[in-house]
C-alpha positions in Angstrom: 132.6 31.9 24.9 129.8 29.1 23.1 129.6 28.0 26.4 128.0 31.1 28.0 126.3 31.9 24.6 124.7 28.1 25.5 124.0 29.2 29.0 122.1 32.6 27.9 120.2 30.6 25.4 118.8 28.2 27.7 118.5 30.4 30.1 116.4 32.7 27.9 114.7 29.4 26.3 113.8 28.7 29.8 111.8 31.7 31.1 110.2 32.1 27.6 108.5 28.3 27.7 107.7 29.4 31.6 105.8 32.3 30.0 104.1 29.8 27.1 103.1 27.1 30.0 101.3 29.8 32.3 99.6 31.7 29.2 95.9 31.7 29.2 93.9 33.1 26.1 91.5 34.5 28.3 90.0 34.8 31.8 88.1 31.3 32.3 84.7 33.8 33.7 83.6 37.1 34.2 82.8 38.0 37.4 79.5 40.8 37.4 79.7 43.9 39.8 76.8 43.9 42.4 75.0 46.7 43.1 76.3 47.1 46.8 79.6 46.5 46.0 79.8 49.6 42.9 82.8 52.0 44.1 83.2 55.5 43.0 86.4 55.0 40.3 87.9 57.9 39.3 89.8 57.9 36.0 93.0 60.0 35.5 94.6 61.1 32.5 97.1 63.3 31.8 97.3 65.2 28.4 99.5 67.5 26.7 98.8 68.9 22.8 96.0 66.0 22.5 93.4 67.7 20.7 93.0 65.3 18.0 93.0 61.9 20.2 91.0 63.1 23.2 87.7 63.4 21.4 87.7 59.7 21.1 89.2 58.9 24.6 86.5 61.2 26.7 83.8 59.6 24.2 84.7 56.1 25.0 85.0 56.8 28.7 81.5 58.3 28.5 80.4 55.1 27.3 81.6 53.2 30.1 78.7 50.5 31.4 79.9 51.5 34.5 78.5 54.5 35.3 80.0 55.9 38.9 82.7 57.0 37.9 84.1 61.1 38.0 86.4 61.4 35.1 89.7 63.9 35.9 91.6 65.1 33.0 94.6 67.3 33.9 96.3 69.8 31.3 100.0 69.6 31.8 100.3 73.1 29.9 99.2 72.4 26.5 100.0 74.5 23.4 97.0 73.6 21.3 93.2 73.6 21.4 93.2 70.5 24.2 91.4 72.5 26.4 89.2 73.6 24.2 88.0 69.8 23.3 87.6 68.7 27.0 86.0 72.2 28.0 83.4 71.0 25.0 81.7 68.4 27.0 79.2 69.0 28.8 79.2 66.1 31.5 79.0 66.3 35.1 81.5 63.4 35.5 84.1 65.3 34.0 86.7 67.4 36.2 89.1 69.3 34.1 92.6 70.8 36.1 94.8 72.7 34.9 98.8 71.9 36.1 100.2 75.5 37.6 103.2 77.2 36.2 105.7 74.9 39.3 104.4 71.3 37.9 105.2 70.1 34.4 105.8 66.3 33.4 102.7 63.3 33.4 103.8 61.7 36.3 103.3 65.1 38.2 100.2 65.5 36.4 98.9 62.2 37.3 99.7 63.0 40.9 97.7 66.0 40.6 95.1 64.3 39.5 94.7 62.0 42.1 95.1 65.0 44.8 91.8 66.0 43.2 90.0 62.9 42.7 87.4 60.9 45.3 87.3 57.4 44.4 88.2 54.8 46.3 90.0 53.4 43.2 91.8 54.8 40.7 91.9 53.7 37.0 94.7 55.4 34.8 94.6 55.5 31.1 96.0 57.7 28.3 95.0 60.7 25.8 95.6 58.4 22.7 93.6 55.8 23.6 90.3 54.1 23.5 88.5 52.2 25.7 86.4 49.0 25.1 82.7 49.6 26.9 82.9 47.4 29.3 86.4 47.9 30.3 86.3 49.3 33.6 83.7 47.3 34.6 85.4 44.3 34.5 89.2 45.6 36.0 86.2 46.7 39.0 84.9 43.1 39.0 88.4 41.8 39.0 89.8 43.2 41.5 86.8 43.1 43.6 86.5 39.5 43.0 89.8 38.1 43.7 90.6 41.1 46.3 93.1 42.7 44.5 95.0 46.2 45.8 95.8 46.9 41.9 94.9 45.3 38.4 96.1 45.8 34.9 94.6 45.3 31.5 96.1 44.5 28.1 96.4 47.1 25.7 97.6 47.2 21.9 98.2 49.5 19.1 95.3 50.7 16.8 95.3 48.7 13.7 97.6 50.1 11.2 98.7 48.6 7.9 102.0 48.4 6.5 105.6 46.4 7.2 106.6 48.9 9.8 103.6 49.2 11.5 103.5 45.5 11.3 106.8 44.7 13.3 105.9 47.8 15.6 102.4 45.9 16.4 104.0 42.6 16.9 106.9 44.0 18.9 104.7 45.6 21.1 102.1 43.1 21.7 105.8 40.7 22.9 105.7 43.2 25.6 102.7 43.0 26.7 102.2 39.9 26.2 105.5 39.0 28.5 104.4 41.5 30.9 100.7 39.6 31.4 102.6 36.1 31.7 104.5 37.9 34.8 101.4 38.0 36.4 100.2 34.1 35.0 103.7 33.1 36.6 103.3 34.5 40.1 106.2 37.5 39.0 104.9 40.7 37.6 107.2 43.1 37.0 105.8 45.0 34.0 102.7 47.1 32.8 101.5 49.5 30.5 100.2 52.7 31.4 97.2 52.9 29.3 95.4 50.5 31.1 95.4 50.0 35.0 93.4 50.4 38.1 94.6 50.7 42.2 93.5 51.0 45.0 94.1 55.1 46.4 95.8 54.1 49.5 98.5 52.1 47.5 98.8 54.9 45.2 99.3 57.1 48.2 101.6 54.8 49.8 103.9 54.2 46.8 107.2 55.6 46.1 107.0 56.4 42.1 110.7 57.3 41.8 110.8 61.1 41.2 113.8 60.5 39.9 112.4 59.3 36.5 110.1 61.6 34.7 108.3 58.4 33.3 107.8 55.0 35.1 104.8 55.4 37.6 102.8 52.6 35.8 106.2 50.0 36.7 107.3 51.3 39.7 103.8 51.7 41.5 103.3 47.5 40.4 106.8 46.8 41.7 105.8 48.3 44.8 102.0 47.2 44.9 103.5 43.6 44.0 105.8 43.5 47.0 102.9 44.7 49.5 99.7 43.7 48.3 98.1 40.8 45.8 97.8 42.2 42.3 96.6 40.3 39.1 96.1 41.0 35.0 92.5 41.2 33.7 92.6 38.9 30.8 89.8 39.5 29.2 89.2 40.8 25.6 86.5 43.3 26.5 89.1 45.1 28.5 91.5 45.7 25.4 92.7 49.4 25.2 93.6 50.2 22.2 96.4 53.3 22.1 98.5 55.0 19.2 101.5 53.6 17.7 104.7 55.0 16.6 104.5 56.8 12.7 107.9 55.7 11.9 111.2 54.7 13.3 112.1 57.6 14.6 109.1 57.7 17.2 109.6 54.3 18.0 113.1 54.2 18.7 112.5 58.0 21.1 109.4 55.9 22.9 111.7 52.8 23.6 114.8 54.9 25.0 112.2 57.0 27.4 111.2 53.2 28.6 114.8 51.9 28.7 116.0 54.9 30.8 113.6 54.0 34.0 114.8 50.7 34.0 118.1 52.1 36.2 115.5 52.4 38.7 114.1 49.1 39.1 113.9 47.5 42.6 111.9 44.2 41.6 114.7 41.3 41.4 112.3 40.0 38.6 112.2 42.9 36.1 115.8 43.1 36.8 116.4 39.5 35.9 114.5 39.7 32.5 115.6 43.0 31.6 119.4 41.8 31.9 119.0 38.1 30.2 117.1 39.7 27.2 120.0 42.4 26.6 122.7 39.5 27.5 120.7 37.1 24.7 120.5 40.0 22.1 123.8 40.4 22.7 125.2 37.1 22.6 124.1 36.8 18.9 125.6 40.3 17.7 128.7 39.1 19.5 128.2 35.7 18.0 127.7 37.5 14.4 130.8 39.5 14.7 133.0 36.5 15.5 131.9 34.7 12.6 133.6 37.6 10.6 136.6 36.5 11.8 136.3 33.0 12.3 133.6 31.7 10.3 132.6 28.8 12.8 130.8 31.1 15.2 128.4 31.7 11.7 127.5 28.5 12.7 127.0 28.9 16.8 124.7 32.4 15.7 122.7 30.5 13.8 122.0 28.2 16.4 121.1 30.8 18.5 119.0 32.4 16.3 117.2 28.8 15.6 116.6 28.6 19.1 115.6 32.0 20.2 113.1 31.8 16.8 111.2 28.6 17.6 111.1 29.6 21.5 109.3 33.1 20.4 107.6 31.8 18.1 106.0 29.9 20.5 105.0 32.2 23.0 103.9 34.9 20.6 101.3 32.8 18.4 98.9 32.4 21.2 99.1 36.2 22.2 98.5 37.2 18.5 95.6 34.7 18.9 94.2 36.4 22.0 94.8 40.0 20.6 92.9 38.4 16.9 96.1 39.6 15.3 96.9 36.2 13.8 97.5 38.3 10.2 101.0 39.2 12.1 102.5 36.1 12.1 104.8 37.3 8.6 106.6 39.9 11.4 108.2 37.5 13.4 111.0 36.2 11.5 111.7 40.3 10.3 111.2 40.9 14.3 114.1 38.1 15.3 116.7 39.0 13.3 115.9 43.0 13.8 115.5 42.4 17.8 118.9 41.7 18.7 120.4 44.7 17.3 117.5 46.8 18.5 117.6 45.6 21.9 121.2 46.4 22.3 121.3 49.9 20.9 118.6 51.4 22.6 119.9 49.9 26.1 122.9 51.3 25.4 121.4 54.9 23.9 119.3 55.0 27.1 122.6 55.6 29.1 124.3 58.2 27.5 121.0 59.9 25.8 117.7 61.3 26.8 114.8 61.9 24.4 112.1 64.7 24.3 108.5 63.8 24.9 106.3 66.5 24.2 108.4 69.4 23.5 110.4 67.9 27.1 113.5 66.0 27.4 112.9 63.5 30.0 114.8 62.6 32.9 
């Protein structure tokens, strides 16, 4: 048994100081958008009982420094006054569609908004968020650039204070920032939502999964990945900035909805990671539970623990530093020893137990 806990370790040691090697702070330049290569972009987002986040989003949107853009918001039946909020500005950009009474669920709304968009690319965000000025602009330049079919941005929670908002910031900026050295590495396999842009025939082209109620941001890279050339826009002017859980009850629900699409992966990659993080998190709960009964595994779980520490460590100072949430680095050691058992229990939850989102239970 310590000799596959040792081949786990490395094995997670090894793909973490890949990740490390291949991080970049930021984009080395900033390619500018000419004025005969501007496309019409039209931004989709989906809402549902968003009337306290969206007058922020549709504000920041309308201060976009690139300005052709149609702006399609789609109301998957909402029981508050969201329609009310969008219906109260008065921009010609902005489309507002209503889901009918046979479609329910954001992936289905984001599908409908694309059957009513124009653009020749398509840049997805969500209610919750907000958008840096220049962010489009530069995902546009990126991808017109470098000639990529789809392009993804980083995105973090809005600055909250407190210890659980702490380890919930630094927990999700690992993911992101793991998901941004996929791309650094040559293997992306994950994204967030909040903050993408694609090409509308690979949209079109894609199989989302239909299976999954959530999961069009991962499966459409998985598939965009495989056919076309894709990158990350690593630049701090194209930092979204979205909601965060309130407490552990929304953050656990939000990490079982991502853990269930992960039965759906296709991308060897995503599979690969997904499987040695579980297999490491679990190695040190198993390694825990043996030193209960035979106090010399206390030692092999520390060991572990050393090693997974100092190899996190190192891969999440520098994304702190890019994200200028340095004040975070206090979280990781509460992060490391919470991870393992956090890891395991929502894979395992995700099985056997579906959360609702939004009034839904997902599928």
């Amino acid at each position: 048994m310590i000799i596959t806990f040792a081949i786990i370790t490395i094995l997670y040691s090894l793909l973490i100081l890949a990740f490390c090697y291949h991080w970049r702070d930021e984009d080395s330049s900033s390619p500018n958008i000419t004025t005969t290569d501007t496309p019409l972009i039209s931004v989709i987002v989906a809402f549902r009982n968003e009337e306290k986040n969206l007058p922020a989003l549709v504000e920041s949107l309308l201060a976009q420094s690139y300005g052709k853009l149609e702006i399609i918001l789609v109301d998957d039946h909402s029981e508050d006054a969201s329609m009310s909020v969008v219906q109260s500005f008065a921009d010609q950009r902005i489309k507002v569609v209503c889901s009918p009474d046979n479609i329910s669920g954001k992936k289905a709304a984001l599908k409908l908004g694309y059957e009513k968009s124009s653009g020749e690319i398509l840049f997805f965000t969500d209610a919750d968020c907000v958008l840096g000025s220049r962010c489009i602009e530069n995902i546009v330049a990126k991808m017109r650039s470098e000639n990529l079919a789809m392009a993804c941005g980083p995105v973090k929670y809005c600055d909250s204070k407190g210890f659980l908002q702490g380890i919930f910031q630094l927990e999700f900026l690992s993911l992101t920032g793991s998901g941004a050295a996929g791309f650094f590495i040559g293997k992306p396999f994950m994204c967030n939502g909040a903050n993408f842009a694609v090409e509308r025939k690979v949209y079109a082209e894609a199989d989302l999964n239909p299976k999954y109620s959530s999961g069009d941001d991962v499966f459409l890279l998985h598939y965009a990945s495989k056919n076309y050339k894709v990158g990350f826009v690593q630049n701090q002017d194209c930092i979204v900035e979205t909601k965060g859980p309130r407490n552990i009850t929304e953050f656990l629900a939000q990490r079982i909805r991502w853990a269930s699409k992960a039965g759906g992966y296709k991308n060897p990659f995503a599979i690969f990671v997904s499987a040695l993080i579980f297999l490491m998190s679990l190695s040190l709960l198993v390694a825990f539970v043996a030193g209960c009964v035979c106090p010399i595994y206390f030692i092999v779980f520390f060991c572990l623990l050393a090693m997974k520490l100092a190899v996190d460590a190192y891969f999440i100072i520098p994304v702190l530093r890019f994200y200028k949430q340095g004040r975070l680095w206090w979280a990781i050691l509460p992060l490391t020893l919470l991870h393992p058992l956090y890891i395991v229990c929502v894979a395992i939850t995700s099985l056997i137990y579906k959360p609702s989102w939004k009034g839904r239970k997902i599928k």
